[in-house]
N, C-alpha and C positions, 0 to 999 in steps of 0.2 A: 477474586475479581479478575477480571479478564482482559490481557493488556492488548493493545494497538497503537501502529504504529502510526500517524498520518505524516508522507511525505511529499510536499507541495511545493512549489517554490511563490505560490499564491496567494498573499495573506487574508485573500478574503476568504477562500478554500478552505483554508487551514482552519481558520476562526470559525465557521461556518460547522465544519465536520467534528473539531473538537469539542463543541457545546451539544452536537448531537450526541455522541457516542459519551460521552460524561452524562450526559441526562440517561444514556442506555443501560451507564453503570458499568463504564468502559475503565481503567486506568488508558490514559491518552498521554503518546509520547512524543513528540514534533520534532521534524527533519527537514530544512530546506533545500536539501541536494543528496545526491547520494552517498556522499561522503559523511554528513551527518548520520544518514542510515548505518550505516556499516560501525561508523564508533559507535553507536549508541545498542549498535547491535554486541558490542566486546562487554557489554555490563546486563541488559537483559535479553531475557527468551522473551518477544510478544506473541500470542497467539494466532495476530494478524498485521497486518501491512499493507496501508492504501499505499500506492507506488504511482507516483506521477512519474512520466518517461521522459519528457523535456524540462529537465533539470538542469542549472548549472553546476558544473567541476563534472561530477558523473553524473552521466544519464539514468532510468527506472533500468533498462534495458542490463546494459552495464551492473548495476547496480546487485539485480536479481541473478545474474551468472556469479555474482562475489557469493551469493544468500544459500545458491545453489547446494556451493564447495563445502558448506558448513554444516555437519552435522551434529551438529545440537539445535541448529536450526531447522529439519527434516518434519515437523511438525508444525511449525509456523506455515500460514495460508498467506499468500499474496496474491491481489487485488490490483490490476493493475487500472489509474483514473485515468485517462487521457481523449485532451481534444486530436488525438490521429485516430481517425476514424477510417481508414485505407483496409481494405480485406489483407494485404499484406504485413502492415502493421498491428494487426490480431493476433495473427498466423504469427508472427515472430514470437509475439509475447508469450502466445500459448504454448508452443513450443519450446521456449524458455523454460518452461515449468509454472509458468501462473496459474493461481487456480480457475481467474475470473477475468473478463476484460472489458470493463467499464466503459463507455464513451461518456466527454463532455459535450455537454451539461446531461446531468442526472438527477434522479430526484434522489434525495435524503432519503424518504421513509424506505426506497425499492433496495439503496442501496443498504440500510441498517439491517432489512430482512434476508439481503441476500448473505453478507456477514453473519447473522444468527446461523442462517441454512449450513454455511462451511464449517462452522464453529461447533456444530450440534452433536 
């Protein structure tokens, strides 16, 4: 089974994308800030990682430079959700190392297949 990470600071998001990706046949792991991500990354490998950037304690941004350093994480895809929608705030992300960079609002179905596609 194929794990994911969903990190939101949103609980409608969260609930939202966890019912999705559990019906996909996901194991779903939840993280309200980046700090969440990162402990939760000291116990499993996910395959993948929605990453919201406007987070409190650490930001997605922040967050993905920690994910970077980590090599046993070099395999794991991150997806970066976010309402910054700025040509410059892409450009950061992507050059971070993201694989993908989402804008809010999005649809469910576009973004389960785009997850399949990285996943594949």
């Amino acid at each position: 089974m194929k794990k994911i990470v969903i990190a939101d600071d949103e609980h409608k998001i969260i609930m939202t994308l966890e019912y999705a990706f559990k019906k996909a046949g996901y194991e779903v792991f939840i993280a309200r800030d980046g700090s969440e991500v990162l402990e939760l990354l000291k116990t499993e490998i996910p395959d993948m990682i929605l990453l919201d950037i406007m987070m409190p304690n650490i930001d997605g941004y922040t967050t993905l430079a920690e994910i970077k350093k980590d090599k046993n994480l070099d395999k794991t895809k991150v997806i970066f959700l976010s309402a910054k929608t700025g040509e410059a705030d892409v450009k950061k992300g992507l050059e971070l190392g993201a694989d993908d960079y989402i804008t809010k609002p999005y649809s469910i179905k576009k973004l389960t297949e785009r997850v399949e596609e990285l996943l594949k």
